[in-house]
Short mmCIF file of the C-alpha atoms (twelve columns), coordinates in Angstrom:
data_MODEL
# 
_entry.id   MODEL 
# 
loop_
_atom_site.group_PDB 
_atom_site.id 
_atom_site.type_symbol 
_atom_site.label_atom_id 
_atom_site.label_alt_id 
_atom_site.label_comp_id 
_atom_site.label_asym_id 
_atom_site.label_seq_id 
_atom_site.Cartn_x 
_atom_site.Cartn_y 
_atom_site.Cartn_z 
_atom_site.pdbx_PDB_model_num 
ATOM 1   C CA . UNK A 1   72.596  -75.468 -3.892  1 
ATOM 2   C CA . UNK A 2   72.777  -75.193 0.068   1 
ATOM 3   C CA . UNK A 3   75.621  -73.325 2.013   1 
ATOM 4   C CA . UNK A 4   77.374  -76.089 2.361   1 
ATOM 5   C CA . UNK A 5   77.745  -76.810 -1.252  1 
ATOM 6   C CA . UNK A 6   80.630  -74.203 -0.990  1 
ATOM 7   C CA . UNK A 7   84.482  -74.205 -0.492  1 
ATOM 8   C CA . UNK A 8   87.043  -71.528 -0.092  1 
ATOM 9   C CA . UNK A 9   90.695  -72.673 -1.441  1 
ATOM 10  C CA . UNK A 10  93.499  -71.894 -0.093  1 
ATOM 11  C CA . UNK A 11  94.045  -69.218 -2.975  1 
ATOM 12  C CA . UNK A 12  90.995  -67.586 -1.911  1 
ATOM 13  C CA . UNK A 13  88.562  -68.236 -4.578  1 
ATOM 14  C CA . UNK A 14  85.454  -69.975 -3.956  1 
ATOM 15  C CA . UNK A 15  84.804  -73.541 -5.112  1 
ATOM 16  C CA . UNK A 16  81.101  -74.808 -5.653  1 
ATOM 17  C CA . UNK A 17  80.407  -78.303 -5.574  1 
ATOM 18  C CA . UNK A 18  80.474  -78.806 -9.177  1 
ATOM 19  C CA . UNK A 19  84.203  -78.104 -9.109  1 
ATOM 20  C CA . UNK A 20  83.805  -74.291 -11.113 1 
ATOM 21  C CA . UNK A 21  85.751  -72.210 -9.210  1 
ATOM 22  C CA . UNK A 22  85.118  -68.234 -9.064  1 
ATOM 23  C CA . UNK A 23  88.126  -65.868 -8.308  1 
ATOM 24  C CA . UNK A 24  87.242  -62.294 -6.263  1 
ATOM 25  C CA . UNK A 25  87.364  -59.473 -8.732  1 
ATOM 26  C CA . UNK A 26  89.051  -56.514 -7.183  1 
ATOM 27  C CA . UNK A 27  89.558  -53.208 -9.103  1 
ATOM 28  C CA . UNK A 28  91.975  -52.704 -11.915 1 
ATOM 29  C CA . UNK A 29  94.204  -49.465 -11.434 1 
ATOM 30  C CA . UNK A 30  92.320  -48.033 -14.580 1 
ATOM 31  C CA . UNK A 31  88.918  -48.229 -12.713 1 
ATOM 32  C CA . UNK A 32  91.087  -46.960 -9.500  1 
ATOM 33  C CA . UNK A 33  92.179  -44.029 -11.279 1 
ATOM 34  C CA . UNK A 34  88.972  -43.287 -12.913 1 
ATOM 35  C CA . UNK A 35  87.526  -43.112 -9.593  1 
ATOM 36  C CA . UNK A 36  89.735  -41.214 -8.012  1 
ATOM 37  C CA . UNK A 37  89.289  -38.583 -11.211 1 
ATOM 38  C CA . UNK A 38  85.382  -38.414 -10.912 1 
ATOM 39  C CA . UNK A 39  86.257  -37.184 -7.175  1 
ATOM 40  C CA . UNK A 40  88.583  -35.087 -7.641  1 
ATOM 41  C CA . UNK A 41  85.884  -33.202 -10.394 1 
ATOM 42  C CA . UNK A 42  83.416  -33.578 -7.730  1 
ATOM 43  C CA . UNK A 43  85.313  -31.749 -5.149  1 
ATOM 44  C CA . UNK A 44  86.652  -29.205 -8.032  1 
ATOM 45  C CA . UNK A 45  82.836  -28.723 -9.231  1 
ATOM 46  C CA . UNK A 46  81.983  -28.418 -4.862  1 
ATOM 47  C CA . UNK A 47  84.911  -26.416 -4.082  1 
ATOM 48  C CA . UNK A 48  84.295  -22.940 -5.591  1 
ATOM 49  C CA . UNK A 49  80.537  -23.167 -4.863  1 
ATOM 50  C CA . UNK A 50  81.432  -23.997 -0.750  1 
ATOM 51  C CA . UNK A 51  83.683  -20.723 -1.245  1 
ATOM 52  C CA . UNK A 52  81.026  -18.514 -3.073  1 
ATOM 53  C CA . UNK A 53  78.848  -19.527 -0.379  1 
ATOM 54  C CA . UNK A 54  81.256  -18.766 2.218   1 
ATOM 55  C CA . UNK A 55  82.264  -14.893 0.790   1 
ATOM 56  C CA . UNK A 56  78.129  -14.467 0.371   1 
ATOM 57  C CA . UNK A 57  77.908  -15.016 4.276   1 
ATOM 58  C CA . UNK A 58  80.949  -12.740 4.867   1 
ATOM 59  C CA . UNK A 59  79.497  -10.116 2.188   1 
ATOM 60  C CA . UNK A 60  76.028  -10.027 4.682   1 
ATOM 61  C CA . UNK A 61  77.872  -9.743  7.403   1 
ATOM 62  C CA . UNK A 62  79.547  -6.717  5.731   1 
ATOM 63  C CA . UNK A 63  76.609  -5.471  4.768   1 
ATOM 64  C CA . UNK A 64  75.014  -5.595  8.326   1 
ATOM 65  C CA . UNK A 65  78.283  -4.050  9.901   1 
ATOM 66  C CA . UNK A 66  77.334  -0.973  7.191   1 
ATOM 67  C CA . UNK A 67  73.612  -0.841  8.041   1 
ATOM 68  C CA . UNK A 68  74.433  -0.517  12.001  1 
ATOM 69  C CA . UNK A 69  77.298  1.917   11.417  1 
ATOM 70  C CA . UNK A 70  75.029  3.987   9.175   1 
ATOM 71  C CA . UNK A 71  71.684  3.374   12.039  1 
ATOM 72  C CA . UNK A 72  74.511  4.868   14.435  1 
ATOM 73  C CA . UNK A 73  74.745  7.483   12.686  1 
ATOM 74  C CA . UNK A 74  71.661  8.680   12.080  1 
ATOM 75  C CA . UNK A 75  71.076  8.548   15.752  1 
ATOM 76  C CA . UNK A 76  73.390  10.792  16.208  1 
ATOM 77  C CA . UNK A 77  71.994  13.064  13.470  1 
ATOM 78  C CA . UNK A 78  68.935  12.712  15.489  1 
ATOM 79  C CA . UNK A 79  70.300  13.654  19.024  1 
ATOM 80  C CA . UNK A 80  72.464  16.343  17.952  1 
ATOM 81  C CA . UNK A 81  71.021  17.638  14.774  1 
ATOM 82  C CA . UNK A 82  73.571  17.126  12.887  1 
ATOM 83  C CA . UNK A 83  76.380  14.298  11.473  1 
ATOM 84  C CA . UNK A 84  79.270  13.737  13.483  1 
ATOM 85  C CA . UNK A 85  82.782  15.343  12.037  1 
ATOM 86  C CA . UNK A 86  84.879  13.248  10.207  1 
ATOM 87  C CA . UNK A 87  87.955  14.146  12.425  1 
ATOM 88  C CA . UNK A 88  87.480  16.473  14.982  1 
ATOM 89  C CA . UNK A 89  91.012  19.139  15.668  1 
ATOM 90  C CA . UNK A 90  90.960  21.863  18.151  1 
ATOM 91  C CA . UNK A 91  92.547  24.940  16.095  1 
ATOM 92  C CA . UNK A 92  95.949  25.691  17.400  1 
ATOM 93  C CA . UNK A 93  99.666  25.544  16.846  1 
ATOM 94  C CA . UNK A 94  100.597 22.338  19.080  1 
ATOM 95  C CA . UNK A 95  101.385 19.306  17.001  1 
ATOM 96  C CA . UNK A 96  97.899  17.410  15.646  1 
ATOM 97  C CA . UNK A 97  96.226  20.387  15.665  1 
ATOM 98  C CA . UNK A 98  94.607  22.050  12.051  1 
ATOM 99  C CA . UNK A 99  96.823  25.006  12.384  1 
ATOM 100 C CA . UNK A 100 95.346  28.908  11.482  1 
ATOM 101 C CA . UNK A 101 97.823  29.269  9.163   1 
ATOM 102 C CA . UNK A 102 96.348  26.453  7.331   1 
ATOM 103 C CA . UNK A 103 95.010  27.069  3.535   1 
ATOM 104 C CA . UNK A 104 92.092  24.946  4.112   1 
ATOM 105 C CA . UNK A 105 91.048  26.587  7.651   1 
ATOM 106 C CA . UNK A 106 91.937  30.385  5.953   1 
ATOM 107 C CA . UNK A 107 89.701  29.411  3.136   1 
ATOM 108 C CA . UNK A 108 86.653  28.632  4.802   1 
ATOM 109 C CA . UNK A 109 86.932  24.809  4.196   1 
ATOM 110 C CA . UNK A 110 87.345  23.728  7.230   1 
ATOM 111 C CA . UNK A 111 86.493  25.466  10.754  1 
ATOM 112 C CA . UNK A 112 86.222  25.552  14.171  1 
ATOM 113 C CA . UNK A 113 85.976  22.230  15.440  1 
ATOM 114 C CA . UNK A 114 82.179  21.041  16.411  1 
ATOM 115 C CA . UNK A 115 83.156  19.686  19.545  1 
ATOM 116 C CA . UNK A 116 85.663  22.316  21.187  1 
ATOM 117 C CA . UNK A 117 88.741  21.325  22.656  1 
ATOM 118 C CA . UNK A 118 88.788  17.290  22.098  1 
ATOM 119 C CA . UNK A 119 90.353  15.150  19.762  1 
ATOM 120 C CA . UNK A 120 88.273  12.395  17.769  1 
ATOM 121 C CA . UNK A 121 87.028  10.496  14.635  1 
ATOM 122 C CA . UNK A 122 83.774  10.004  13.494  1 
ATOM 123 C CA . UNK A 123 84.055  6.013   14.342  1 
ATOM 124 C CA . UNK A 124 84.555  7.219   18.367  1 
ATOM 125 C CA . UNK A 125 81.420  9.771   18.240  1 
ATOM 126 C CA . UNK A 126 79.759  6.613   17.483  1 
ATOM 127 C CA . UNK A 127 79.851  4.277   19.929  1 
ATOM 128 C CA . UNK A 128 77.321  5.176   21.979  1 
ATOM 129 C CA . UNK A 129 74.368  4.873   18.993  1 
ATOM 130 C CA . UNK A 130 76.347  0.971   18.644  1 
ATOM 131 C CA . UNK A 131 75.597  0.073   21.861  1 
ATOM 132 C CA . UNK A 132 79.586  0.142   22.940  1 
ATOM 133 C CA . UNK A 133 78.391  2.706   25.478  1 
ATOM 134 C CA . UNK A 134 80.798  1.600   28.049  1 
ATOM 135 C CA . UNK A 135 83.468  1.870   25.604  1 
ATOM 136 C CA . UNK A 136 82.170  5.242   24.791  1 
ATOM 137 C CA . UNK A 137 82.253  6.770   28.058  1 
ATOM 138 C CA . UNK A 138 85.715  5.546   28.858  1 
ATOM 139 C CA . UNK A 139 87.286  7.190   26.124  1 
ATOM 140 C CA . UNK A 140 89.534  10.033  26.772  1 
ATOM 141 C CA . UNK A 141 88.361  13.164  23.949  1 
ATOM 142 C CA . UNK A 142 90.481  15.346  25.347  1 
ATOM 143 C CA . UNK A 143 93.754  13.558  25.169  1 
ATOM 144 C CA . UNK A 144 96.136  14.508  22.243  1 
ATOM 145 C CA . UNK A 145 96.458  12.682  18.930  1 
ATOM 146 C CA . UNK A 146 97.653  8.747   20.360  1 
ATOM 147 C CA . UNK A 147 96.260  9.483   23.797  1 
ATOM 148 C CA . UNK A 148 94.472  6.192   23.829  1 
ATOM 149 C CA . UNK A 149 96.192  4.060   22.093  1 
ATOM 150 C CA . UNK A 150 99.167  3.563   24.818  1 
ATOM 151 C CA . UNK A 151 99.206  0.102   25.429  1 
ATOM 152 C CA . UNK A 152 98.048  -3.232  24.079  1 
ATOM 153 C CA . UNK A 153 94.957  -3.494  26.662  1 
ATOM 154 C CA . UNK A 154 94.507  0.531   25.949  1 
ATOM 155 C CA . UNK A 155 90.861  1.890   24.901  1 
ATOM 156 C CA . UNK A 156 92.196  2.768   21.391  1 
ATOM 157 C CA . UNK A 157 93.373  -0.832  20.716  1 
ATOM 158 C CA . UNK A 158 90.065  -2.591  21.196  1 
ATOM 159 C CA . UNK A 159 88.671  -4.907  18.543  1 
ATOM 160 C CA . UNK A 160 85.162  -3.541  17.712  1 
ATOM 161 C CA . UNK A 161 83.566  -6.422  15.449  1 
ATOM 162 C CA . UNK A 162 81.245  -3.852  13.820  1 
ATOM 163 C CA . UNK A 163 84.023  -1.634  12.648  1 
ATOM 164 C CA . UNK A 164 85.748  -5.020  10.504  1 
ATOM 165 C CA . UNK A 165 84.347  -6.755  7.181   1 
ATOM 166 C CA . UNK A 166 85.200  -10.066 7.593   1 
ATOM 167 C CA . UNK A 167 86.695  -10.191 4.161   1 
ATOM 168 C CA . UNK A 168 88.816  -7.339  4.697   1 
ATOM 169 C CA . UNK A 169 92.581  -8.250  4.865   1 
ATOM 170 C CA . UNK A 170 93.521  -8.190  8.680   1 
ATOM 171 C CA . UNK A 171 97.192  -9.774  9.679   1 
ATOM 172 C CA . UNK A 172 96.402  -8.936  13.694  1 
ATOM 173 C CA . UNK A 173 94.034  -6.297  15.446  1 
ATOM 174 C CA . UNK A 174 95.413  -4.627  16.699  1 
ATOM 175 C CA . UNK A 175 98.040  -3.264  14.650  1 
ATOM 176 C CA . UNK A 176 101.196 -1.417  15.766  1 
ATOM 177 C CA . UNK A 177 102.716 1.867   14.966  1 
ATOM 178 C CA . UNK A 178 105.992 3.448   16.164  1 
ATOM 179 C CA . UNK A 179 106.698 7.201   16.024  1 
ATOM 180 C CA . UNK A 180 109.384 8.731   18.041  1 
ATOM 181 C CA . UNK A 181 110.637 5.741   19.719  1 
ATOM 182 C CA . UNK A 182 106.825 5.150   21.113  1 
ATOM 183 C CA . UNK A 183 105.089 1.955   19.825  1 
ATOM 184 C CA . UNK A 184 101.128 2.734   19.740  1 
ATOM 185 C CA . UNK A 185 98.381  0.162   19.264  1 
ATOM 186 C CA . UNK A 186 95.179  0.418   17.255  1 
ATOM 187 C CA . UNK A 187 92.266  -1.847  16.808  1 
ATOM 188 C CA . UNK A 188 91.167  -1.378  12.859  1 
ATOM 189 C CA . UNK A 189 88.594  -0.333  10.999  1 
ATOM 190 C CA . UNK A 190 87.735  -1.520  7.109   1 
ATOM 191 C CA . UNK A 191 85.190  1.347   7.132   1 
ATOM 192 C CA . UNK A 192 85.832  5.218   6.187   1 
ATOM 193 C CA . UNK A 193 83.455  8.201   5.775   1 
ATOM 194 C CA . UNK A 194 82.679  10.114  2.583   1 
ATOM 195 C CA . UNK A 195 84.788  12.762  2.672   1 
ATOM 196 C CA . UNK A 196 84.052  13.729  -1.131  1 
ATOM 197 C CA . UNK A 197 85.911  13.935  -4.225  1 
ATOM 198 C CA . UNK A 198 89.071  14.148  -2.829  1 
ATOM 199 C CA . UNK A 199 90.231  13.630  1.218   1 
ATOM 200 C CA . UNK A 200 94.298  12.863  0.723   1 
ATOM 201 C CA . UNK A 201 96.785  14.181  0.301   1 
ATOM 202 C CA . UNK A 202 95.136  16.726  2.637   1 
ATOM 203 C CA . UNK A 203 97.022  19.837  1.029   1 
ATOM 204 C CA . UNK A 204 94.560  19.115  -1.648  1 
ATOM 205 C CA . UNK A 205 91.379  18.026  -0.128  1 
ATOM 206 C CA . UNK A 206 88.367  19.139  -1.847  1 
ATOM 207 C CA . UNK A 207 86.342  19.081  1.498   1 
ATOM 208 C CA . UNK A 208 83.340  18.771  -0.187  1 
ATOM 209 C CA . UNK A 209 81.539  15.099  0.862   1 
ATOM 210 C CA . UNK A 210 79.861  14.436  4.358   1 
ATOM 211 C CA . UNK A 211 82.668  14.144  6.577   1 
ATOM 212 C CA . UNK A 212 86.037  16.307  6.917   1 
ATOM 213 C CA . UNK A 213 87.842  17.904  9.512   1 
ATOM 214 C CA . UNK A 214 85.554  19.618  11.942  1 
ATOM 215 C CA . UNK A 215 83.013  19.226  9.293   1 
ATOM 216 C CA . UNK A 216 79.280  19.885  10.881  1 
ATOM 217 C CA . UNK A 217 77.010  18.744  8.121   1 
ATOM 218 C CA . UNK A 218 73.101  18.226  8.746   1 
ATOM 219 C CA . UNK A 219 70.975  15.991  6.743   1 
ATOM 220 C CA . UNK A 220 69.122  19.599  5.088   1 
ATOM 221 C CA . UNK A 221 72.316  20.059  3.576   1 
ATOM 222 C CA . UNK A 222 72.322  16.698  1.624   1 
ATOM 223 C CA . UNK A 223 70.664  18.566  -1.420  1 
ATOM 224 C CA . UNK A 224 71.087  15.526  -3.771  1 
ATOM 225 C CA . UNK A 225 68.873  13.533  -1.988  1 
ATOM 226 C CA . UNK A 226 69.758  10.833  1.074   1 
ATOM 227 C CA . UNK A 227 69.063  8.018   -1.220  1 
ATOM 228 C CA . UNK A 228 72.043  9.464   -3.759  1 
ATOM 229 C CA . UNK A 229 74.599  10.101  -1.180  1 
ATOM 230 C CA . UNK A 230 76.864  7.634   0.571   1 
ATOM 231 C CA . UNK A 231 78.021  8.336   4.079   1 
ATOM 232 C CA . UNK A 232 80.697  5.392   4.465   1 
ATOM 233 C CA . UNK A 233 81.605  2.716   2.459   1 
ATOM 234 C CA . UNK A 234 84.585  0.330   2.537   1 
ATOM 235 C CA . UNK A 235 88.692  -0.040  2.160   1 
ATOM 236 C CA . UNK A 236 90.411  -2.589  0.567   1 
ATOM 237 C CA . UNK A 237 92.964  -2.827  3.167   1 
ATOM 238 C CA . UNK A 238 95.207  -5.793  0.825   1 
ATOM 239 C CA . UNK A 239 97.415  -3.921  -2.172  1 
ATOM 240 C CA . UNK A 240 99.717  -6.787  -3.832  1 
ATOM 241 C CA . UNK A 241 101.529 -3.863  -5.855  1 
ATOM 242 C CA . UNK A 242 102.632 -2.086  -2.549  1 
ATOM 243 C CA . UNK A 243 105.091 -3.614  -0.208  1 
ATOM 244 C CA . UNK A 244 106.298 -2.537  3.033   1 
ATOM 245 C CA . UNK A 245 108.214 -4.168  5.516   1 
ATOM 246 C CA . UNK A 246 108.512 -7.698  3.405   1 
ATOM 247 C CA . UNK A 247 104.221 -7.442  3.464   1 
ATOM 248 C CA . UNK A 248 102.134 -6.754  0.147   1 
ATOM 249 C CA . UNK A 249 99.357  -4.823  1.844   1 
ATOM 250 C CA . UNK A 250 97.903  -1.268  2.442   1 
ATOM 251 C CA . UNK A 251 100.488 0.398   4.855   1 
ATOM 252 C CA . UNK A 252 98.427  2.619   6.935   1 
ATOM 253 C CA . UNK A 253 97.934  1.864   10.661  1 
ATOM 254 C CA . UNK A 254 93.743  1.957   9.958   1 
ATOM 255 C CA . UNK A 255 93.138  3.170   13.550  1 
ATOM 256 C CA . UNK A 256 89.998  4.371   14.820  1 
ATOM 257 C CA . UNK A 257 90.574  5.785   17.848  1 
ATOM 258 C CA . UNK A 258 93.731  8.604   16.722  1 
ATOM 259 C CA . UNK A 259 93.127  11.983  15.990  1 
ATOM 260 C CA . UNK A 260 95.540  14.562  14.596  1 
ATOM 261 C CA . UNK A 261 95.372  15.977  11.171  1 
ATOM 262 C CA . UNK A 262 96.925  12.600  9.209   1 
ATOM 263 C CA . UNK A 263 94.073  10.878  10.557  1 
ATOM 264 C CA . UNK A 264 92.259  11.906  7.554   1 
ATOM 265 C CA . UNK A 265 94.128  9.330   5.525   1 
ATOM 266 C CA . UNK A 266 92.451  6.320   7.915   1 
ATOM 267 C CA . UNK A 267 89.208  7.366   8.712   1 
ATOM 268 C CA . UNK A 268 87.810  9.538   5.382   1 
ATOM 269 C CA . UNK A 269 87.449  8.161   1.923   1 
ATOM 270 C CA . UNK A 270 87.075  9.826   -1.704  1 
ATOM 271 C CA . UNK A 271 86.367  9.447   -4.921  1 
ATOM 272 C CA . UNK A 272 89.531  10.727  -6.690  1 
ATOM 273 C CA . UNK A 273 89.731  7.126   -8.049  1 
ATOM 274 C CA . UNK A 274 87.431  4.288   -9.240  1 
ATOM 275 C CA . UNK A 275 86.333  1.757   -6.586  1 
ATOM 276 C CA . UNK A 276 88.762  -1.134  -6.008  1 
ATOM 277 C CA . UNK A 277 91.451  1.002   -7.717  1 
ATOM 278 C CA . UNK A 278 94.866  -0.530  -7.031  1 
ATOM 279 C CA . UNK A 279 98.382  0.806   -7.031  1 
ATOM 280 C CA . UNK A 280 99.373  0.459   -10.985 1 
ATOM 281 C CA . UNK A 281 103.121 -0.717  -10.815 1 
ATOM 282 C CA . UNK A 282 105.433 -2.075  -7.387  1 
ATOM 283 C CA . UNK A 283 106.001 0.942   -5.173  1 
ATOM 284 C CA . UNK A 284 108.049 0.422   -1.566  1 
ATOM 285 C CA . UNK A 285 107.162 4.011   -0.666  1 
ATOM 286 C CA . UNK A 286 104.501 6.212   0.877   1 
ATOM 287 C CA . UNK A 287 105.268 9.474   -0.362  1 
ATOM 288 C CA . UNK A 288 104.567 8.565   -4.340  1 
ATOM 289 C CA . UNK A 289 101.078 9.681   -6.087  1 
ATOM 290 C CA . UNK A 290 100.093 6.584   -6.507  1 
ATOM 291 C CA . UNK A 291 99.802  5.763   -3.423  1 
ATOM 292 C CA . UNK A 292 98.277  8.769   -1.943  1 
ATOM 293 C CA . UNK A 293 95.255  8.087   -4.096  1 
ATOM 294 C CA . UNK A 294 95.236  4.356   -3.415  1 
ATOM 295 C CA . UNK A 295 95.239  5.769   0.459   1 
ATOM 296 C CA . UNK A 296 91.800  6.425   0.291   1 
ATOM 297 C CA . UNK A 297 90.313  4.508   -2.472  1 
ATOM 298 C CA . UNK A 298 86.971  2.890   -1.834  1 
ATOM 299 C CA . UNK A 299 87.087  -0.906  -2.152  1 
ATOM 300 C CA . UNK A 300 86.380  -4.369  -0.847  1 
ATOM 301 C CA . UNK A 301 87.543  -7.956  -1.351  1 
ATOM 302 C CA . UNK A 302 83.777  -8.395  -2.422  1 
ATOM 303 C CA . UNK A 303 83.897  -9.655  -6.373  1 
ATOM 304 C CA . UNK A 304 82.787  -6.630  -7.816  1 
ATOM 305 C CA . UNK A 305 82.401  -3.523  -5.860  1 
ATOM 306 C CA . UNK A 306 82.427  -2.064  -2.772  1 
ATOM 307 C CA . UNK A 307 79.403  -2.153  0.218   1 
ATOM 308 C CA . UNK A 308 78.464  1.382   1.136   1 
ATOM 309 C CA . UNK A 309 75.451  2.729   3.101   1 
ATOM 310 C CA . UNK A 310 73.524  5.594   2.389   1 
ATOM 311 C CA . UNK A 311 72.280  8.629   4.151   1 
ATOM 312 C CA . UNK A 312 68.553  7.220   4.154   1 
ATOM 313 C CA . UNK A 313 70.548  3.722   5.779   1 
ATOM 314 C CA . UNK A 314 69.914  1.400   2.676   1 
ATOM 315 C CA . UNK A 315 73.486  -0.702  2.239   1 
ATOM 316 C CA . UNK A 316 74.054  -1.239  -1.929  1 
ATOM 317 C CA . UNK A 317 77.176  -2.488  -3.645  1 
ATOM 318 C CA . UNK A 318 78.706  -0.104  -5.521  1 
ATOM 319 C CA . UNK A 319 80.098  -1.500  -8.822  1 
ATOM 320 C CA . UNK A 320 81.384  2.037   -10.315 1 
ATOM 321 C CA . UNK A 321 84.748  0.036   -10.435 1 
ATOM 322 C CA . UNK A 322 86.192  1.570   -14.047 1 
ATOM 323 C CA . UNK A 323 87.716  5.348   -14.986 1 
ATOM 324 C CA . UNK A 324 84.350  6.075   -16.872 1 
ATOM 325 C CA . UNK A 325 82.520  5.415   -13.753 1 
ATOM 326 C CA . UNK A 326 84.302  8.314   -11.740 1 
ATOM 327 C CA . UNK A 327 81.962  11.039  -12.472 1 
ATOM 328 C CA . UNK A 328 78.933  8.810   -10.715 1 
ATOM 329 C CA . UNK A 329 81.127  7.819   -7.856  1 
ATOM 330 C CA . UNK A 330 81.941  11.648  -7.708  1 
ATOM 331 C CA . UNK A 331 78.358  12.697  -7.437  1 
ATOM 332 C CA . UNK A 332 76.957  10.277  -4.753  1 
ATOM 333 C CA . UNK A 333 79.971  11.568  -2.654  1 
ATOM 334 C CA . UNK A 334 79.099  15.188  -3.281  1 
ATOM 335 C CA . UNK A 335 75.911  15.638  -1.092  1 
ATOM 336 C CA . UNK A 336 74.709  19.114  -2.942  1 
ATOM 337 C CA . UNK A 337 76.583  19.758  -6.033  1 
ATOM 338 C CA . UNK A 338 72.994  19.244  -7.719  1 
ATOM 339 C CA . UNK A 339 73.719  16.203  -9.592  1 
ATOM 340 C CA . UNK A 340 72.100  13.311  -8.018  1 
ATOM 341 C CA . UNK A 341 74.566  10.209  -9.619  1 
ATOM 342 C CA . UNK A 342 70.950  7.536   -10.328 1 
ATOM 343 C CA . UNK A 343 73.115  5.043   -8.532  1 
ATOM 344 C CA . UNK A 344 70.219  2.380   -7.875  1 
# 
């Protein structure tokens, strides 16, 4: 049958020339629906494996963050001979300062500051191992507590990329903070420094990890073995269970670039808690125990554990995420208590 052998009727079905007439199928809103179901378990099925994919790529780029911070310092170790302190506090009586009066600086815990008369954290000493030399040299060491944090342009509220997991919960960088009618600006940091089994509330600091106030520890003194002790790992900076301000999150102003004696509760972690530990019931304050130990709890938004890098610059995730597990967290904090914790 030619071409021509063929009709269409005004209804739209197409007559051949032996008068049988054959009427368009379309779908039937069964088969429409069907359809519609087999993509919508397509995209279900696609949907969480797009996301793992995406929270892999953000967990290397964690991971990389860690292996330059702990390069940096190691660099350091390797100009000066020794780690950088965790906080670094001229001894005195003027506000900031670790006073002499202080139980931890009578005791012997803490001591003269490494790098006499300036204020800084371990994150500012640095900057010049993470090639943020320029930033480095403009920074003002000798300026008290918020000294460069004045403005929203200021030194202390610059966004350093390598100082931020990309998972880590961040509203704005920087963030604000207002204390006696002065509003301060910080860029943040999702990273903090072993500070041992215990860095906050500071009364009660056990001083005895890598990094404290005015700490000066050298890589001899990591008896435990570089491979078995962590020199900075993560913070979970989201906490649903505390609210301040309207905003379920961790309320601490995470900045890098302050310096007075608080400091310790944004810079310096511990292990008084299990990693990822979370506030246990709805708090609104600050001043409660729970949240002094959720302060500076190691954590991530990594399914599982934590990133942390190690004093001989390997970058692991640390699963120890359960109560049982605090006695290993404990030891690969504590550089020489002669109990290497076998993380692997």
């Amino acid at each position: 049958m030619t071409p021509a052998a063929f009709r269409i009727s005004a209804h739209g079905a197409i007559r051949g020339s032996l008068g049988r007439t054959r009427v368009a199928r379309a779908f039937t809103l069964v088969e429409l629906l069907v359809v519609i179901a087999i993509i919508g378990t397509l995209v279900g099925l696609l949907l969480p494996a797009v996301q793992a994919a995406r929270e892999a790529a953000r967990r290397m780029q964690c991971s990389n963050n860690l292996k330059q911070v702990g390069l940096a310092l190691l660099n350091f170790h390797e100009a000066k001979k020794r780690f950088p302190p965790g906080v670094n506090l001229p001894v005195g009586t003027s506000s900031g300062m670790l006073f002499p009066s202080n139980a931890l600086y009578t005791s012997g815990k803490m001591g003269q500051p490494p790098f006499p008369g300036q204020w800084g954290s371990w994150l500012m000493y640095t900057f010049a191992m993470l090639e943020e030399g320029n930033l480095a040299a403009q920074l003002n060491f000798t300026t008290r507590e918020y000294g460069n944090c004045n403005g929203p342009t200021s030194l202390g509220a610059t966004n350093v990329s390598v100082f931020v997991c990309p998972s880590d919960y961040v509203p704005k960088n920087p963030i604000t903070y207002v204390t006696g009618g002065t509003t301060y600006y910080l860029g943040i940091n999702s990273y903090i420094a072993n500070a041992g089994s215990r860095s906050w509330y500071y009364p009660n600091a056990t001083c005895d990890g890598v990094f404290q106030v005015n700490s000066n520890v050298k890589l001899k003194d990591l008896l435990d073995g570089t491979s078995q002790t962590v020199l900075v790992g993560e913070r979970n900076s989201f906490e649903p269970n505390w609210v301040v301000s309207g905003e379920q999150k961790l309320p601490n102003m995470r900045g890098w670039a302050w310096s007075n004696f608080n400091a310790i509760q944004d810079v310096l972690g511990s292990a008084w808690v299990p990693v990822n530990y979370r506030v246990p019931s709805m708090v609104t304050a600050s001043s409660t125990a729970a949240t002094d130990d959720r302060q500076n709890a190691f954590g991530s938004q990594h399914p599982g554990g934590a990133n942390m890098v190690f004093a001989d610059g390997s970058v692991r995730l640390v699963t120890l995420v359960d109560t049982a597990d605090l006695p290993v967290l404990q030891k690969i904090m504590r550089p020489n208590d002669g109990q290497p914790g076998g993380v692997e």
